[in-house]
N, C-alpha and C positions, 0 to 999 in steps of 0.2 A: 504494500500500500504506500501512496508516493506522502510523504510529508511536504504539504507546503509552507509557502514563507510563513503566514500569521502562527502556525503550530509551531513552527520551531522557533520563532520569536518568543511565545509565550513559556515555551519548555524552557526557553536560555532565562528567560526572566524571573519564570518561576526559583531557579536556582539561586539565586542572590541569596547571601547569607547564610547558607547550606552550611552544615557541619558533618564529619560521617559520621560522626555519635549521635547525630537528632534520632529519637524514634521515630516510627511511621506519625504517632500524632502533635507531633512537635516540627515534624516536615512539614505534613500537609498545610499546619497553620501559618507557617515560615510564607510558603507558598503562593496558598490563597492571600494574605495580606501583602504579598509583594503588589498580584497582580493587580489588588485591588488599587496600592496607591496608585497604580501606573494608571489607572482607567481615571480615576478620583483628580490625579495629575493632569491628566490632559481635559477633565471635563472642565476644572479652573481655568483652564487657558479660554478653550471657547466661550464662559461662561464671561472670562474679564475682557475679551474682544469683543463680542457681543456689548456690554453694558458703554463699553469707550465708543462702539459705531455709533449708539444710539445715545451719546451725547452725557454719559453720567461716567466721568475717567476716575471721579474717588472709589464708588462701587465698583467699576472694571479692576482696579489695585487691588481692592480685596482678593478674590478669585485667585491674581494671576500672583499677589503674595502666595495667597497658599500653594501655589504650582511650585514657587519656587522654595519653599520653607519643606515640602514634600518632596521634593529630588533631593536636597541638601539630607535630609532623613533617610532615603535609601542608599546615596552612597555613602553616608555614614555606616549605615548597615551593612553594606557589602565588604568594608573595610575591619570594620569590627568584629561581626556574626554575633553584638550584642540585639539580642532581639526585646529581652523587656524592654528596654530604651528606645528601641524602635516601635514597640508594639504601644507602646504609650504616649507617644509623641504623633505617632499618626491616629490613634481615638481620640489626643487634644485637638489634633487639627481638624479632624471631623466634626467635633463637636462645637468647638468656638465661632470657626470662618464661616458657617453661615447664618448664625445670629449676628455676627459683626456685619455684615452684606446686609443684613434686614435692617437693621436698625441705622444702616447709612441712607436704604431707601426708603423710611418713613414707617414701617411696621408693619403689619401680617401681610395688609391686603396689597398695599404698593413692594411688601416685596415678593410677593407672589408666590406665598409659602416657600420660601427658600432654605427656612428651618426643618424641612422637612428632612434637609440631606443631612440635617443631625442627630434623627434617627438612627441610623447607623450605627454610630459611634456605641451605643448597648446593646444591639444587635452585633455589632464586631468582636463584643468584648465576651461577647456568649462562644464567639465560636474560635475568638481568637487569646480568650484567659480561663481561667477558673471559673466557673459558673456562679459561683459564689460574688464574685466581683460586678458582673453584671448591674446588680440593682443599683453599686454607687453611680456607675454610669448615668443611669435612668435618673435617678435622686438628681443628677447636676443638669440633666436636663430638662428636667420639670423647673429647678430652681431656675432657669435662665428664662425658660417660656416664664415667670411670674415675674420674672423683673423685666421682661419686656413689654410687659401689661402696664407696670408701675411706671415705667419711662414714657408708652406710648406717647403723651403730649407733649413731650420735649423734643421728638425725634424730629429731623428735619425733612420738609417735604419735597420731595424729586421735582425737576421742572422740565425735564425734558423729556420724561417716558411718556409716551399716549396710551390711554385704555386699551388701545388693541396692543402695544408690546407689552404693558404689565401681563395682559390675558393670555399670550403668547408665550411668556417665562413660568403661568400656570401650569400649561399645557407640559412643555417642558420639564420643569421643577417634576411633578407629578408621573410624568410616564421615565420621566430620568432614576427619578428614586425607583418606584417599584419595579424598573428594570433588572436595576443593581441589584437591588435588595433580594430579584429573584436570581439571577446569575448567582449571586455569590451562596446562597442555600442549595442552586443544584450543584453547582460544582464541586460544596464542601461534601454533600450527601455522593455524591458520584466515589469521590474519593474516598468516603469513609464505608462506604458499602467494598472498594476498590478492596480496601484494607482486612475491611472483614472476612471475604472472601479468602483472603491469601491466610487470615486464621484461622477458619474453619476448613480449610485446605491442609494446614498445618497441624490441626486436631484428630481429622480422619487419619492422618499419617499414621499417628499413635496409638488411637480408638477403633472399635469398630462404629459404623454409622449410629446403629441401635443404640449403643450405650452413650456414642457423643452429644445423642441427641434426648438420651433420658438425661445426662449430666446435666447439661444446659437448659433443661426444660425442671429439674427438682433440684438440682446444686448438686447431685449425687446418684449412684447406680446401686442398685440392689445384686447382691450376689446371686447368682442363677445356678440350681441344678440340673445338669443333662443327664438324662440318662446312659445315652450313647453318643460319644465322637471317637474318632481316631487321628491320636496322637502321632505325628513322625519326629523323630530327633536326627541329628546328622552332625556329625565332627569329623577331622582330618587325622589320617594316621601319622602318628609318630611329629604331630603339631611341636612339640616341644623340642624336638631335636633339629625341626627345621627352621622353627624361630632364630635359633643360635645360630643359623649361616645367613641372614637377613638384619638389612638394617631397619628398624623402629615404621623408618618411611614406607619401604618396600612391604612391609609384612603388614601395615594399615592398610595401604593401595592395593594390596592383593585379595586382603578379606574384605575390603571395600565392593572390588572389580567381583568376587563370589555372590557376595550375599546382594548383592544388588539384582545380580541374573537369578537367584535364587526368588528373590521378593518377584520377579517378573513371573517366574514358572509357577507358583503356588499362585496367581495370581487372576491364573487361566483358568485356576480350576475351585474357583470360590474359597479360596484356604483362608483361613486368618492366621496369619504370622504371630505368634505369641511375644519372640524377645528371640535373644542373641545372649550366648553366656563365653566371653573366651571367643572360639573356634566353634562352640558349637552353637547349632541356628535348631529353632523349635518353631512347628508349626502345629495347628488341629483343624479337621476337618469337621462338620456336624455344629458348630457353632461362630456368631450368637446364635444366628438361624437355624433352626434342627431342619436337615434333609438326611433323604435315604440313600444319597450315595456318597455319601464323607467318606468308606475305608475304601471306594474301588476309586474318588477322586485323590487321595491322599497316592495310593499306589502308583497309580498315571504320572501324579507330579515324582514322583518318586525314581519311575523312570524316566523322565525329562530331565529331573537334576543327574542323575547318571550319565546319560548321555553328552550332557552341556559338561559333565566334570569329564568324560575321554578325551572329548573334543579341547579341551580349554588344555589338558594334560598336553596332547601333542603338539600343542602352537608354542607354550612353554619346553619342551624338548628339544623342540628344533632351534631355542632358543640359547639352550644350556642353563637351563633355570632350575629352582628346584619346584618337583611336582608336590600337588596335593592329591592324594587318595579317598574319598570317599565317605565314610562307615552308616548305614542306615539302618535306624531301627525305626521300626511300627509295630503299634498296638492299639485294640479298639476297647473302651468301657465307659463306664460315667466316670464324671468332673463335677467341681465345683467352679465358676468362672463370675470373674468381679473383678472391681477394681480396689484397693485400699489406700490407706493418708493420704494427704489432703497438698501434699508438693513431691512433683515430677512423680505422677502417679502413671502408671502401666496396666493395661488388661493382662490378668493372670489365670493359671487354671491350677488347679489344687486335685490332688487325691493319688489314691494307687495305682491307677492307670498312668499318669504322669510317670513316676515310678519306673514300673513295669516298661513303657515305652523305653525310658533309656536304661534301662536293663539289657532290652534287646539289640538297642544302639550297639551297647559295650562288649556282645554277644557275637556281632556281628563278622563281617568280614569286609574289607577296601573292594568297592568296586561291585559291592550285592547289593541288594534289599532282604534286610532279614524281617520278617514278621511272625507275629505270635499265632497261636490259634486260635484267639478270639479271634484275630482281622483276616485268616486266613478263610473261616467261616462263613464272613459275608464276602469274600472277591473270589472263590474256587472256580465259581464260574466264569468269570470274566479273565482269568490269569493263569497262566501255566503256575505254576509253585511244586517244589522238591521240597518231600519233608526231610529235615534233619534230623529228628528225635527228641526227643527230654533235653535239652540241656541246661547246667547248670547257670543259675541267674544269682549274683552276689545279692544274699540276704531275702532272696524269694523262693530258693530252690530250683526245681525241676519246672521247665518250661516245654509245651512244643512250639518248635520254630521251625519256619518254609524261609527258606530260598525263592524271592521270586524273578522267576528267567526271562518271562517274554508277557507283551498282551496281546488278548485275543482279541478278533474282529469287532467284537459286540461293543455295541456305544452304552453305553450307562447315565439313564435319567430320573427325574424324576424328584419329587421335593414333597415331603411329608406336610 
């Protein structure tokens, strides 16, 4: 999409006074109030050439004062990246120049509601301070509309505007303000929607949708019983003795360049990724959402990750690198699954299935899928599997475990 001039004038503008430590809501307001002076800037120019054509040069000053007291504020700001000082210097100047403009042309009506553009100035301070701060705003502009009540018969009377230009800076004044007034509420809302977006993007990363959206909708998730999911666990053989020929960099960017293709492949197949411990990556199938093919979708990815780690093994061979091998365990039964405390909290699952999964992990073999006979159960038909026997599982005993080899033609669907 081609960017033209005015957009990229306003992106360069908008940057003025940027820090890379701003947060997103200390940017956005940095932003919006720049572009605002700049509009606010040039509406004083036209508004003090206007007033000098038509024969009034003390009210033209005003205006085109505040253009220039307004540039002197931004490049202040660009120079600084002090923003209170900015942020409060342009809500003075909002708020003062055009009571000072009304009251050089004689009061409400002769100056044709021109205090209207200092509304603003508590509306700015809504979206550009503390909320809290707001009402003084408002408080000083109530005070000024009462002392311009009080002055009204001292004020001096224009001699050169005619009833049709006063009526014509109405017109103006009026469709000027709620112009602004509405620009700068879509723009702020654009971008704070913008922002929200990119958190609740950032939420699901970690969440599953269901629970991000009980969180934010009660402050908090309830723990949930399954009865049945199946569990896959996966770690690399001999991880520790390959870390030692690896610098710190290398062995982040590798389990980086893994678990990222891994996040991809479970991904295909409705998985919820659980966490990452070390080397080893945990996933389960059957939850939050219960469906009936959790142990033949977990198997699928199963063999997917398999494949992706021969393939990833040989480009690193031909490389002279060291390889990573494999090890995969699965198992299917009930869990418990929630989230707990209340900072940098995680979806977690609980029980002896969890357990038992990486029992089978550790059971295992580089380069198979080992699963148990619960998960063996429900995939027999969709999967080739060699039984191994009983074998021993540290602190569970006697398991049986399949080898599974190949998959069969058969698609697997379907959701409870």
């Amino acid at each position: 999409m081609p960017i033209y001039p005015l957009e990229r004038l306003f992106s360069r503008i908008s940057t003025i006074g940027a820090s890379p430590g701003d947060s997103d809501e200390i940017r956005l307001q940095k932003s919006l109030l720049v572009i605002c002076a700049f509009l606010f800037m040039l509406a004083g120019v036209v508004w003090g050439i206007m007033y000098v054509l038509f024969g009034e040069p003390i009210a033209g000053m005003i205006p085109l004062s505040y253009s220039v007291f307004s540039f002197i504020s931004i490049f202040y700001f660009s120079l600084t990246h002090k923003f209170r000082i900015f942020r409060f210097s342009q809500l003075l100047l909002i708020l003062l120049l055009p009571f000072a403009l009304m009251w050089s042309l004689g009061g409400f009506i002769n100056g044709s509601a021109v205090i209207l553009w200092s509304l603003i100035c508590p509306l700015g301070a809504m979206l550009f301070e503390k909320q809290a701060n707001a009402p003084r705003w408002l408080l000083a502009y109530a005070v000024l509309v009462v002392i311009s009540v009080v002055i009204k018969p001292w004020l001096p009377i224009p001699h050169h505007l005619t009833a049709g230009q006063i009526h014509l800076f109405f017109v103006i004044n009026l469709l000027g303000v709620g112009s602004l007034i509405f620009l700068m509420v879509y723009y702020f809302v654009g971008k704070k929607n913008y922002f929200q977006a990119q958190s609740e993007s950032l939420l699901l990363n970690i969440l599953p949708r269901e629970i991000a959206e009980e969180l934010k909708s009660n402050g908090s998730a309830e723990a949930k019983h399954f009865n049945e999911v199946t569990v896959m666990f996966t770690d690399f053989k001999n991880f520790t003795q390959i870390t030692e020929k690896l610098s710190p960099v290398e062995l982040v960017t590798e389990l980086d360049t893994l678990f990222k293709a891994f996040d991809q492949i479970i991904d295909q197949y409705d998985i919820e990724k659980i966490k990452t411990i070390g080397d080893a990556y945990m996933c389960a199938g059957g939850l939050p959402v219960p469906n009936s093919t959790h142990a033949a979708d977990i198997v699928n990815a199963a063999l997917d990750l398999q494949t992706y780690m021969h393939q990833h093994s040989l480009e690193r061979e031909g490389k002279n690198q060291e390889v990573f091998e494999l090890r995969i365990g699965i198992h299917t039964g009930p869990v418990v699954a929630g989230i707990v405390g209340d900072k940098k909290f995680a979806y977690d699952i609980w029980g002896d299935t969890v357990n038992i999964a990486a029992r089978i992990e550790s059971s295992g073999e580089p380069g198979k899928i080992n699963i148990s006979g619960s998960t063996y159960e429900r995939v027999k038909d969709n999967f080739t599997c060699h039984y191994r026997g009983k074998i021993e599982a540290k602190n569970k005993g006697e398991i049986d475990m399949y080898f599974v080899s190949q998959s069969t033609a058969r698609s697997v669907t379907g959701v409870e």
